[in-house]
N, C-alpha and C positions, 0 to 999 in steps of 0.2 A: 059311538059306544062309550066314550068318555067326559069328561067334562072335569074342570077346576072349578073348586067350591072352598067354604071355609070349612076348613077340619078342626072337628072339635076335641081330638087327642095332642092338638098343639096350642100350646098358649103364646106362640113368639109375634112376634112385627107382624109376618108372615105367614102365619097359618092357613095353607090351603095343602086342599090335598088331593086326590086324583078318585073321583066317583065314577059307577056305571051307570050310562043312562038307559039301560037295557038289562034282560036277564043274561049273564054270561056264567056257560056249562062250565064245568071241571074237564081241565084240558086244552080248554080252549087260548087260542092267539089272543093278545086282547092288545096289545102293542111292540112294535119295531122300534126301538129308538136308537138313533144314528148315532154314531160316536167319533170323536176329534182323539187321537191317540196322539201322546208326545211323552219324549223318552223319561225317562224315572228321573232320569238327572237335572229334568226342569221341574220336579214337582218341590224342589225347598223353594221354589219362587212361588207356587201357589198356593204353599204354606202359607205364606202372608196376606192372601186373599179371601172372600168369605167361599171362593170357590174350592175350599178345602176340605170341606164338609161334603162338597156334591161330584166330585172324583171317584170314581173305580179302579181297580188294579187290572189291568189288561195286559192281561201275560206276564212271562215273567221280565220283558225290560219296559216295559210301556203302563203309563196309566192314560183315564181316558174320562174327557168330559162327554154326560150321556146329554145327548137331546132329547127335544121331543120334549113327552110327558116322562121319561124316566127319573129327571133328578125331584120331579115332584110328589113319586108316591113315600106316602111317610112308613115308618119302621114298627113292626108288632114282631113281638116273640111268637105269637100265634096269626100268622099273616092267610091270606087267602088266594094270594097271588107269589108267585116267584119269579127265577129268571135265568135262563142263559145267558152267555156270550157267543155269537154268533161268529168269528173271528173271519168266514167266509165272504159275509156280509157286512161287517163294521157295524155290526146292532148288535143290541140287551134287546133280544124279544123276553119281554114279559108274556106268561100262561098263569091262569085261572088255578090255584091249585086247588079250590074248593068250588062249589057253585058260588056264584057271587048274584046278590038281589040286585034288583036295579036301587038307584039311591043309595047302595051301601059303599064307603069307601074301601079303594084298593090298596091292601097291605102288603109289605115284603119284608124281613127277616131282613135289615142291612148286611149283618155277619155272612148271607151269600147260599147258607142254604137251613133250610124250613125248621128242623130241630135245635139246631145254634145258640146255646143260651148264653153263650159268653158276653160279657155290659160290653157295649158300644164306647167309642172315641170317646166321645164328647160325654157320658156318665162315669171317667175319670178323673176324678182330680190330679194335678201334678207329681204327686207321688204314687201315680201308677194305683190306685186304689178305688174303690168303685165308691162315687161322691152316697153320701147316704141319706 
């Protein structure tokens, strides 16, 4: 149902981003991805890695690195996919929030849920200001 490919909403090193190889309804599961949970108080150590960017907030004392295909779907304000936490399960099942074509890439709303337009991390500059 999935596949990594180059996404063309990113210009870095690594531009890839997570496509359907299939048509997927509205509603539908479209991935589990597993999660490594560790406490809040080891994440200034992964401050300093590039895995700083591809962390979640998992609960309130835990953050959490996602597997799978989760840290590779890229970020739209208008996304076609979302996500729970499953805390049952130790997964981010990502759902279809919209029909999704096959070939088209799968988006998510980083900020966690679908209308969120607040700038993301990393479209701050240092002084807390949205880079422009």
């Amino acid at each position: 149902m999935l596949e990594i490919k180059t996404s063309k909403i990113s210009d870095g090193e690594f531009n890839r981003g997570v496509f359907a190889t299939r048509d997927i309804k509205k509603g539908e599961l479209i991935h589990e991805a597993p999660v490594i949970p560790y406490p809040n108080v080891q994440h200034q150590l992964i401050e300093h890695t590039v895995l700083a960017d591809y962390v979640y907030e998992y609960g309130i004392n835990h953050s959490a690195v996602i597997l799978g295909y989760g840290m590779l779907f890229n970020h739209s304000y208008e996304p076609n996919a979302t996500y729970d936490i499953n805390f049952d399960n130790h997964t981010f099942d990502y759902y279809a929030y919209t029909d999704i074509k096959e070939g088209e890439e799968i988006l998510i709303n980083y900020n966690g849920e679908i209308d969120d337009h607040t700038p993301l991390w990393f479209n701050k500059n240092e002084n807390n200001e949205e880079d422009k």
